[in-house]
C-alpha positions, 0 to 999 in steps of 0.5 A: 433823846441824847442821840437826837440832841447831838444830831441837832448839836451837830446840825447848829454848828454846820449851819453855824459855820456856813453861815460864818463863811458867808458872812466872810465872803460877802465881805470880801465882795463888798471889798472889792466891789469896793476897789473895783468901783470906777469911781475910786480910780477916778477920785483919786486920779483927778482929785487927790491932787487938792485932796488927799487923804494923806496930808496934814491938816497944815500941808495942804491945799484943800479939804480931805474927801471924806470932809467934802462927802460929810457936807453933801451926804446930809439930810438923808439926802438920795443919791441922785441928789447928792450926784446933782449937788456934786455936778452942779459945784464942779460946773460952777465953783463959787463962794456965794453956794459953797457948803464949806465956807469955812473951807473956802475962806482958808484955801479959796474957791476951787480953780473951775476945771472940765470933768465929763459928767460921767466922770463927776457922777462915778466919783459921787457915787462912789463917794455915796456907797462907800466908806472912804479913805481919811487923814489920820488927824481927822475926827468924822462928824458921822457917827455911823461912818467908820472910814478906813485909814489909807494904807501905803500901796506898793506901786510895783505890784501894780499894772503898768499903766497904774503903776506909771500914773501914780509916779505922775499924780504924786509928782503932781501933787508934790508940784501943785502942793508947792505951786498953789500955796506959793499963789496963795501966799506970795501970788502969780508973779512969785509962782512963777519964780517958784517954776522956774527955780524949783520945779525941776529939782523937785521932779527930779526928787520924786523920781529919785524917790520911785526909782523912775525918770519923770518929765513933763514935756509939751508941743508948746514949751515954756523951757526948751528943756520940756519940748516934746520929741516927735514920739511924745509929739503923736501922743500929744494930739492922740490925748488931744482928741480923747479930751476934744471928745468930752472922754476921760483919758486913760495912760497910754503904755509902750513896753520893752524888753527892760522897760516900761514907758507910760504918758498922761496928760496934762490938762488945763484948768483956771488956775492954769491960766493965770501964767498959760492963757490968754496974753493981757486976759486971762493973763495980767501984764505983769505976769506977762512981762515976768514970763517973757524975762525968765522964758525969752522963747516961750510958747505956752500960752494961749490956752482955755480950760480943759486943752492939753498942754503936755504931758507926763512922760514916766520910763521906769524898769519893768 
């Protein structure tokens, strides 16, 4: 009888412990389906610029995405749905259906920008399956939703191509925190003192910062000092027709023996032009008589939303 118990003991604890390894595994899997979503690179590329999970709730330019899932996961909504909702605001952001008036009367209606849909419903996706990163001064109105606190990445450890855009989104973010909030608060015509004055200093010290250097440069250039050689030139217009045909750009990467060269491109949206579009259009006289003080030689106007207006060009050590 003792012998009989201990055999059975001794089965429990195997299937116990097998069972405790599955368990473990499938967290695991459910991890890494979870970074290897398209939809996660994808948020983070074309919308962390307004909002990231990292800013304070002071220093920033738009709602967290963990705020903006909570305002659209509602109901016991389904996905396909949810994915509908997310598309329709992004083809025509407005205050008259926006969800988050609150938020829409502290940083204003979201400057209306192209994204393919497949682009918008991998993102929605994403947001609907899976716990996603938060500000640490954010208290969730889910109950059933834990998000996990964003974790500082080490940028080296990653691919070249990853590696290079995120030197380009943080700058990024770094320039458009500063670019929108000045618009917000002072207007265009102060944006573009803010450009002309800070822009440069401010790269520069996002590069200091990732060890890498940072330009912007442009076939059509406001600054002579951004105007693009004839290398940068080929990837302007190769980025051109990935964007021309409604796909999402990728980094393209060019390696050397030491270093490692990637570019991206910078794409327009409504916001843009107010200083980049149409002359006594989209842009207003006295923008226009404030460019043509501060940029005599100026090109870069003329543009519609979704066109590429330069790009990123980040050189860093392998």
């Amino acid at each position: 009888m003792n012998k009989l118990f201990a055999i059975l003991l001794f089965t429990g604890l195997i299937f116990s412990c097998n069972n405790s390894k599955k368990e473990k595994l499938s967290a695991f899997d459910i991890q890494n389906k979870t970074n290897n979503h398209p939809g996660k690179k994808l948020m983070e590329t074309n919308c962390y610029l307004c909002h990231s999970p990292t800013a304070s709730n002071q220093d920033r330019i738009g709602p967290p995405m963990i705020a903006i899932k909570e305002h659209y996961k509602v109901n016991n909504i389904s996905k396909e749905d949810f994915i509908t909702s997310i598309q329709d605001w992004i083809k025509n952001p407005n205050s008259k259906n926006a969800k988050m008036p609150n938020e829409v009367k502290r940083f204003g209606v979201m400057p209306k920008q192209y994204y393919p849909e497949k682009t918008i419903a991998q993102i929605a996706e994403y947001l609907y399956d899976f716990e996603i990163e938060q500000p640490n001064w954010y208290k969730s109105s889910n109950k059933n939703n834990t998000p996990k606190q964003p974790t500082t990445a080490n940028f080296k450890n990653l691919p070249y191509a990853d590696r290079g855009l995120k030197y380009a989104l943080t700058t990024k973010a770094v320039l458009g925190k500063n670019l929108m909030g000045t618009i917000q608060k002072k207007g265009t015509i102060e944006a573009l003192s803010f450009c002309n004055e800070r822009a440069y200093p401010l790269t520069d010290s996002m590069a200091i910062v990732h060890k890498a250097n940072i330009k912007r440069v442009s076939d059509k250039p406001r600054n002579p000092n951004n105007k693009a050689n004839l290398e940068e030139l080929n990837y302007i217009n190769t980025f051109k027709q990935v964007i021309s045909k409604g796909d999402e750009p990728q980094p393209i990467v060019k390696e050397t023996e030491n270093n490692a060269h990637v570019y991206y491109p910078i794409i327009t949206n409504n916001m843009c032009l107010q200083c980049h579009g149409k002359p006594n259009k989209t842009i207003e006289k006295a923008t226009l008589n404030k460019i043509n003080t501060l940029y005599p030689n100026d090109k870069a106007v003329g543009y519609n939303i979704n066109e590429v207006r330069g790009i990123w060009s980040i050189s860093f050590e392998k």
